[in-house]
N, C-alpha and C positions, 0 to 999 in steps of 0.2 A: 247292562246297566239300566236302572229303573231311576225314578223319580219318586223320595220321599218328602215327609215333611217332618220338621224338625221344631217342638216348641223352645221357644227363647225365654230369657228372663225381660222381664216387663221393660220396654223399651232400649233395647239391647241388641236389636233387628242389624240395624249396619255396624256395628262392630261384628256379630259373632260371621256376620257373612263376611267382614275383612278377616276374620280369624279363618272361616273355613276354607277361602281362597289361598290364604299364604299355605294350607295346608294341600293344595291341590285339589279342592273337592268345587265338581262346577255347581253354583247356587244359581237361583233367581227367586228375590226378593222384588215383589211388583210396590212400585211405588206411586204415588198419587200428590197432587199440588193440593194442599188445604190451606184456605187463609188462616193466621192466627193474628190475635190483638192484644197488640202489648200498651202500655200508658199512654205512649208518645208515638206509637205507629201502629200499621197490619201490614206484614208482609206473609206471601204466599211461602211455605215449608213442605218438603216430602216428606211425606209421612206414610210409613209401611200400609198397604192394603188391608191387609190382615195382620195385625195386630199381633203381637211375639210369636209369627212363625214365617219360617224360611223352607223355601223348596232346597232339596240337594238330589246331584243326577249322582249316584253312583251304587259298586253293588253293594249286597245285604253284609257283607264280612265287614267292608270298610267302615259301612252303616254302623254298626253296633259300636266302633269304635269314637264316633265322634260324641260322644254323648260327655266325653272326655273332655272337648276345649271347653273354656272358660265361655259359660252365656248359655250353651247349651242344657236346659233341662232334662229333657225327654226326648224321646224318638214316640212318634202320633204311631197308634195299633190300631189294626182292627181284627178281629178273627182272632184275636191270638199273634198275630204277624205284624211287622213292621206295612204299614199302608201304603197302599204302590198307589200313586197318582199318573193317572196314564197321558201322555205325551198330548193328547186331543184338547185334554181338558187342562193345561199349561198353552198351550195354542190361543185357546178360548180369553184365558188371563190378558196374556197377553195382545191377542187380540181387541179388548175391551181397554186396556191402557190406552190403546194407541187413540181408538175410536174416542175417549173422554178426556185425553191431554187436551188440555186450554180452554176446556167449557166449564165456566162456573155455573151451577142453578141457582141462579137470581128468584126471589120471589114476589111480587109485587100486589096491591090493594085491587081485590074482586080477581085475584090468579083462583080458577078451580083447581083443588090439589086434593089427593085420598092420601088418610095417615096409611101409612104402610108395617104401623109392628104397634104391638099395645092393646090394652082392651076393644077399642075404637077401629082395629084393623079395617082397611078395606072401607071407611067409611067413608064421604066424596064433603069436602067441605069449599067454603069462599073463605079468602083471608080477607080479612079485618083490621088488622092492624100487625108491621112488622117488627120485629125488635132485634136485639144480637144473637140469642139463643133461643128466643119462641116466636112463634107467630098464632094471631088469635083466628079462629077458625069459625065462620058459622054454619050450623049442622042443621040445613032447613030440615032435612027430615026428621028430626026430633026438637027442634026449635030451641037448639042451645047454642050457645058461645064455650068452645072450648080452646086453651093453651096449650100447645105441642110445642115442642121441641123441633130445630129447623133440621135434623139430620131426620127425624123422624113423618116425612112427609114428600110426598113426589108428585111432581107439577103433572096434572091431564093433559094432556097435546090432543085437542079438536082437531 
């Protein structure tokens, strides 16, 4: 038995895993604590790691078959072949769950932070000012102020 990955329909992650468990088939769907903000509150919600796909441990015959329940779109290929994710690297997930339960990244006025994805990758700014979804960044090496998004930015640890 291997380990594949299974694309979902768009936000459909814990149900199609209670479908594929009633079905017999062992899943792990790694999950994570995000704050969300609604009018009158925030409270913290799991929300899948990756985004409409689920791990499932079994063989390639069964495989083929579940594309069948309700949620499942596709079986992820590579080669040609259904993509076998090797046990080390389900280890490693899991691993990382365990390590990031109960830490939020807070960001706070003169945090050194580098954007991490975008044209800007890789560049090291100061925040400026924070807000619910951006924070302002200034980018002494090129002598700008620029707005990033807070998913898109990872604090420096000196």
């Amino acid at each position: 038995m291997n380990w594949y990955l299974l694309y979902t329909a768009s936000r459909a992650e814990k149900l199609v895993e209670q479908r594929l468990k009633a079905e017999g088939v062992e899943t792990y769907l790694p999950l994570h604590l995000s704050p969300r903000r609604w009018s009158d509150r925030v409270a913290l919600v799991e929300l899948p790691l990756f985004s409409s796909y689920i791990f499932v441990r079994t063989t390639d015959e069964i495989l083929r078959g579940l594309v069948r329940v309700n949620g499942v779109l596709r079986i992820i290929f590579y080669n040609a072949r259904p993509a076998i994710i090797k046990p080390t690297e389900i280890d490693s997930i899991k691993l990382f769950i365990e390590k990031a339960k109960g830490k939020i990244c807070t960001f706070g006025l003169n945090d050194e932070v580098q954007i991490a994805c975008g044209p800007l990758k890789n560049i090291d700014g100061t925040v400026t000012k924070v807000g619910k979804e951006y924070i302002i960044l200034q980018i002494a090496q090129i002598g700008i102020f620029v707005s990033v998004k807070l998913n898109q930015v990872v604090k420096i640890e000196r």
